[in-house]
C-alpha positions, 0 to 999 in steps of 0.5 A, spaced: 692 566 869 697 564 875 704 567 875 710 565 878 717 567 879 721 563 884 727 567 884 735 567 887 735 559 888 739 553 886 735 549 881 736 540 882 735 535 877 737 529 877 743 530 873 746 538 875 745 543 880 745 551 876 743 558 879 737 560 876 730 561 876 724 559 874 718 562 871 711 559 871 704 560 868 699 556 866 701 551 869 707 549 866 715 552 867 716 556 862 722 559 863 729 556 866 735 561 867 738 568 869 734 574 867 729 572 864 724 577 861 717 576 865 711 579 864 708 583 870 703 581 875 708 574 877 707 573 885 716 573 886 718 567 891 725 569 894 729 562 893 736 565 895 739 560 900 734 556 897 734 549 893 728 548 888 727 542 886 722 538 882 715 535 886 716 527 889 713 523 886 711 518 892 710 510 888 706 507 893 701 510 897 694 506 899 688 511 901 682 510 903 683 502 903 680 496 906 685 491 909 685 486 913 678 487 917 681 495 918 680 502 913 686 507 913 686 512 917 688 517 912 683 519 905 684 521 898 684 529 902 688 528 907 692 523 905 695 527 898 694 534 904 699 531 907 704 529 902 703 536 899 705 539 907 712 534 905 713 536 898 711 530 895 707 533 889 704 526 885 702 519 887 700 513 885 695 509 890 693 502 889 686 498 887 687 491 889 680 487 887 677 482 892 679 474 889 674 473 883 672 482 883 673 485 876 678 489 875 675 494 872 669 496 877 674 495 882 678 501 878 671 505 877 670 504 884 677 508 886 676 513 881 669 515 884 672 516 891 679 519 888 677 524 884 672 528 888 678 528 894 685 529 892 688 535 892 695 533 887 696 529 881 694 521 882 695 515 878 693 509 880 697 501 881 691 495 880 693 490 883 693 482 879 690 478 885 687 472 881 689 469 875 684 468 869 681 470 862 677 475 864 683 479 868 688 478 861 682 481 858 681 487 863 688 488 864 689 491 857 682 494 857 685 499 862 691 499 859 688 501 853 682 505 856 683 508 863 691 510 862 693 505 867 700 502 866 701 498 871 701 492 875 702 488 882 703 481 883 704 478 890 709 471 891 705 473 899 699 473 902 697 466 901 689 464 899 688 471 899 693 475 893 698 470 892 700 468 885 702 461 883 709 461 879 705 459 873 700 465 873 705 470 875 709 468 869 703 469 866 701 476 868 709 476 867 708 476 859 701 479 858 704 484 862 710 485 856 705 484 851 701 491 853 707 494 855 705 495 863 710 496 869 711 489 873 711 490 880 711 484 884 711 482 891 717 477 893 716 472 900 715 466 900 708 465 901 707 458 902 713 458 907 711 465 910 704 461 911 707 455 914 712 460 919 705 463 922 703 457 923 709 454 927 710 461 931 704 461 934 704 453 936 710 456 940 706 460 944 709 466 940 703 471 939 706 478 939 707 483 934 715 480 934 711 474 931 712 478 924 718 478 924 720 470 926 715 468 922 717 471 916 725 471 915 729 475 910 731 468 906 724 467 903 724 475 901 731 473 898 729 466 895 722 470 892 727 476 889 731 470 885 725 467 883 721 473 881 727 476 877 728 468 874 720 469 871 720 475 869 727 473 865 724 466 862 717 471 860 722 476 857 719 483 862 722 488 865 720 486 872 720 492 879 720 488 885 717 493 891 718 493 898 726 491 898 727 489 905 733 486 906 740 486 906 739 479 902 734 481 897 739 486 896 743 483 893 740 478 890 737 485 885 745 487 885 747 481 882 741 480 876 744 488 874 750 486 874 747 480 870 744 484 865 738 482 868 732 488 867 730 489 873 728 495 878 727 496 885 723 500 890 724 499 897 721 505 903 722 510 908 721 505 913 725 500 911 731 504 909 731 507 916 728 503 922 731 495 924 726 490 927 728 491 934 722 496 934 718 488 935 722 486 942 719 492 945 716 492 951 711 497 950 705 492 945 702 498 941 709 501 940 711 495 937 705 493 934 704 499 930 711 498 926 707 491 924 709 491 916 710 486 910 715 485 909 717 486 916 722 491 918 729 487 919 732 485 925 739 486 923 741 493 925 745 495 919 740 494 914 738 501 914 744 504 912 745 498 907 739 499 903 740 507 904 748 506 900 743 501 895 738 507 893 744 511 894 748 507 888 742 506 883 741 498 886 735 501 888 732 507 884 726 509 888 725 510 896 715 510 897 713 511 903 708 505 902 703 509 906 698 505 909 696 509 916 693 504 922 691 507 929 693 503 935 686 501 936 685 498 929 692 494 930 689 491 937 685 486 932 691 482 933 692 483 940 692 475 941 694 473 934 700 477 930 697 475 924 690 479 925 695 486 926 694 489 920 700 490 915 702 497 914 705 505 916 704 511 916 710 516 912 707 520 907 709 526 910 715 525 912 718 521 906 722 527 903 725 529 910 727 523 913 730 521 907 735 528 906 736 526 913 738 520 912 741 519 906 743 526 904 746 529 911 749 522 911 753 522 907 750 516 903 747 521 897 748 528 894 741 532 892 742 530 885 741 523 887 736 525 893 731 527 886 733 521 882 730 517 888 725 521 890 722 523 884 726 523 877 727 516 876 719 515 878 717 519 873 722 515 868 719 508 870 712 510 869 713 514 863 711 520 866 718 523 864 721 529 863 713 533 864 714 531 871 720 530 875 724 535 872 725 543 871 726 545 864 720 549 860 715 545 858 714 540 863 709 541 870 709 546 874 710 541 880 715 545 885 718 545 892 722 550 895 727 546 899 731 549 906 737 545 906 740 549 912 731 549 915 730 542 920 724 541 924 722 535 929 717 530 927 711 529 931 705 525 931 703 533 935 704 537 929 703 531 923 697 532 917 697 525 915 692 521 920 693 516 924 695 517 932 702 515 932 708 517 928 715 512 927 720 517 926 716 520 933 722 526 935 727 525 929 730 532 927 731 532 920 735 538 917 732 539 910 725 541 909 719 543 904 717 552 905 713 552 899 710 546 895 707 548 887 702 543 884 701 544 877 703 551 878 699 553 883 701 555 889 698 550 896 702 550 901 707 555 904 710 556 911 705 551 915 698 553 911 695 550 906 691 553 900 689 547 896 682 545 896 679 538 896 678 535 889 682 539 885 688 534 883 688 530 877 688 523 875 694 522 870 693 517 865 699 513 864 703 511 857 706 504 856 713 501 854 717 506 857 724 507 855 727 507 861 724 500 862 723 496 855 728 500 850 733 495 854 728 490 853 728 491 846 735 490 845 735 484 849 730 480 845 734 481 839 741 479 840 738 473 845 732 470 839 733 463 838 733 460 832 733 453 829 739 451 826 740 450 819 742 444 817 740 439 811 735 434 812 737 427 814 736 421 809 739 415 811 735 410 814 731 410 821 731 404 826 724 401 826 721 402 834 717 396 835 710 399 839 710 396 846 706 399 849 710 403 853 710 410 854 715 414 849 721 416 853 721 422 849 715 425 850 715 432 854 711 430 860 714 424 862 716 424 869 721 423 873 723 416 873 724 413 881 732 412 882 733 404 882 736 401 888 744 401 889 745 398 894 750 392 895 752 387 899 754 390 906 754 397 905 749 403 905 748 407 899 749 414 902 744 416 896 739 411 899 740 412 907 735 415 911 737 419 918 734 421 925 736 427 929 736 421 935 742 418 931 739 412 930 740 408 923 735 404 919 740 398 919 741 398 926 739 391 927 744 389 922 749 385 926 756 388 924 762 384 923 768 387 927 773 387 922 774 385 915 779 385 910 779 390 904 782 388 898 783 395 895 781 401 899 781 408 898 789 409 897 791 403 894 792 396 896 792 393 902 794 386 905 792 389 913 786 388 916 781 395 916 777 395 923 769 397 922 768 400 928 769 406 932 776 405 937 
């Protein structure tokens, strides 16, 4: 039986702060306040000075997982390791199935890894790839079987997981049928594939490449359009590495339409622009290759972080998807072939409170809200994770505000031989990390072991999403109008053999010419950059008279021609 006292601190959750302190055993908070009656025998942690805050919940992490001809240099052990060294006390990882792959060995498959490594609670994403009866069919077995609710969708990665709008709206509603969790992947991926194209015919192979190629409009094109899809299929959608200014606010106007719609961005995006690709140095570069790539604009970061901080976005990830420098070298001579994904399990916490709490962007409440509550809210884990009250996981840190530390690739658990935030001081740190009331981390020294974390299996429909939802289908159905039948006479359509004008598959009919005589029809005219004209050759008059031009009418003569 293990017991805890943190004592003397200041609890955090997403909506208050109190002085209190907190008992645990079992497992689970039993007791939250001032002089509590303890049984003996409790380990007492001094929190004075101290904040105790709920355990991060990190929404997207891949461990263990080939992409792009490459593994990830962190696996289920040293990968949660390192997120339990943050502060981080849950992840979710993703199965993303090869095309045509079953979902649902896919999903076995990581299960069988993950249970046997990870030292703190995991859930799991599955990744809709491909379209088909078989996935429809599998995508509720693991609903209802395997505890999974949730789902990725890629507008990207054209011939590989990209889904045609069709499908997508597809997934879309069986996803509202099952009550799942929506993600999607939004950029353009036809036109990413085409800007691939072009930069590499320019002779532009390096890691700015990535950035060239995929510009901020076709992310914010594809939010509109995801957001549009989810709206038509009536699902509550979450869109997934939010990247840019404009896809921004594409997600605030929906909100302020009352569109369902929650956003996550990542640590990266939040805090690093894309001029890390002009670097000189290839590899430093290189390893800052990501999709949808870092942006160019300097102020992006601060606009996303005043975006977690106002609840445009709920969540901030780390989308940890460790590559080292040698693997990055695949694409030395194509940036296509660099792949995608950075290292930040670790760091998330920190660097955020740097960021957004030392920057004045967020309180600590709201530093709880995007870095664990409302994850736990949106994946119906909520209130038994990311918060402090009896009853809920013992999933605690004991977080120095007033602490700072340096970030090093010298000193990092995550894998992987470079860091991105390499010399960054953060103030706010992580000095005892709980998970499920056992103490495994403190002062620099691990004491978890290897494979004693716990899948958690997931409900569907939840409130935070599909309470709203619910409301919405209501006051939105469509309902015939009632009327009296009509009974008068019908007007006898001869059968010409035509196609009915009506039917709803009619294309759209070619427009007739109008052009008259003497004047280009600007609708019909084509143009040439070079400047010349289709009706060139036509010799021209130079003058005519007008009998009503524009104004009213005239007896002089209009010239035709350019003076």
């Amino acid at each position: 039986m293990t017991r805890i006292l943190i004592k003397g601190g200041k609890v955090v959750n997403d909506d208050c702060t109190q002085d209190a302190d907190v008992y645990i055993e079992n497992g689970i908070i039993q007791q939250v306040g001032k002089e509590l009656m303890i049984p003996g025998g409790a380990k007492v942690i001094d929190a004075s000075g101290k904040l105790v805050l709920p355990g991060g919940i990190d929404t997207s992490v891949h461990l263990e997982e080939s992409f792009m001809n490459a593994t990830t240099a962190d696996d289920f052990y040293s990968g949660t390791k390192a997120a339990l060294a943050g502060g981080t006390t849950m992840v979710i990882g993703h199965v993303l199935p090869e095309k045509n792959e079953s979902l649902l060995e896919a999903y076995e498959k990581y299960r069988l890894a993950a249970d046997a490594k990870t030292c703190c609670d995991y859930a799991l994403h599955v990744g809709v790839t491909w379209w088909g009866p078989k996935v429809r069919a599998e995508m509720e077995k693991l609903v209802r079987e395997e505890g999974v609710n949730s789902f990725q969708m890629f507008m990207a990665y054209k011939d590989m997981f990209m889904l045609r709008d069709s499908e997508l709206f597809q997934a879309l509603q069986h996803c509202k049928d099952i009550g799942a969790i929506a993600r999607v992947h939004a950029e353009n991926g036809e036109l990413v594939a085409e800007g691939a194209k072009e930069t590499l015919e320019l002779g532009i192979t390096g890691p700015e490449g990535i950035e060239i190629s995929r510009p901020e409009e076709l992310e914010a094109e594809a939010t509109h359009r995801a957001i549009t899809i989810g709206n038509r299929a009536n699902c509550p959608v979450y869109l997934v590495n939010v990247s840019s200014m404009g896809a921004g606010d594409v997600v605030a106007t929906a909100k302020m339409q009352g569109k369902v719609v929650h956003a996550e961005t990542t640590t990266a995006h939040s805090v690093l622009n894309g001029m890390q690709y002009y670097h000189q140095d290839w590899c430093y570069a290189a390893a800052h290759v990501t999709v949808p790539p870092l942006r160019l604009d300097p102020s992006t970061p601060n606009y996303l972080m005043s975006l977690l901080g106002n609840d445009t976005l709920n969540v901030v990830s780390s989308d940890h998807r460790p590559f080292t420098i040698k693997q990055k070298a695949m694409g030395k001579d194509d940036f296509t072939k660099i792949p995608h994904g950075l290292p930040g399990i670790q760091d998330r916490m920190s660097v955020i409170w740097e960021k957004g709490v030392i920057g004045g962007k967020m309180d600590e409440n709201r530093f709880v809200a995007v870095t664990s509550s409302n994850a736990a809210k949106i994946y119906n884990l909520y209130p038994r994770k990311g918060r402090i009250i009896p009853g809920a996981d013992a999933d605690i840190v004991v977080w120095d505000p007033e602490g700072s530390k340096t970030i090093s690739v010298d000193n990092q658990v995550q894998g992987g031989d470079i860091n991105l935030y390499e010399g960054l001081r953060c103030h706010g740190v992580p000095l005892v990390t709980i998970s499920r009331g056992h103490l495994v981390y403190e002062s620099g020294m691990f004491t978890c072991a290897e494979g004693s974390g716990k899948f958690c299996p997931m409900r569907t429909f939840p409130d935070y999403l599909y309470k709203k939802m619910v409301q919405r289908a209501k006051s939105q159905a469509v309902k015939p109008v009632e009327r009296e039948p009509y009974t008068g006479e019908v007007v006898a359509v001869a059968n010409s053999g035509k196609r009915d004008l009506g039917s709803l598959d009619l294309d759209t009919p070619s427009r007739p010419s109008t052009r008259h005589g003497g004047v280009r029809d600007l609708h019909e005219s084509s143009f040439s950059l070079s400047g010349a004209q289709i009706d060139d050759k036509v010799p021209k008059r130079s003058s005519a008279r007008i009998l009503a031009p524009p104004g009213g009418r005239s007896s002089g003569i209009w010239l035709t021609d350019p003076l």
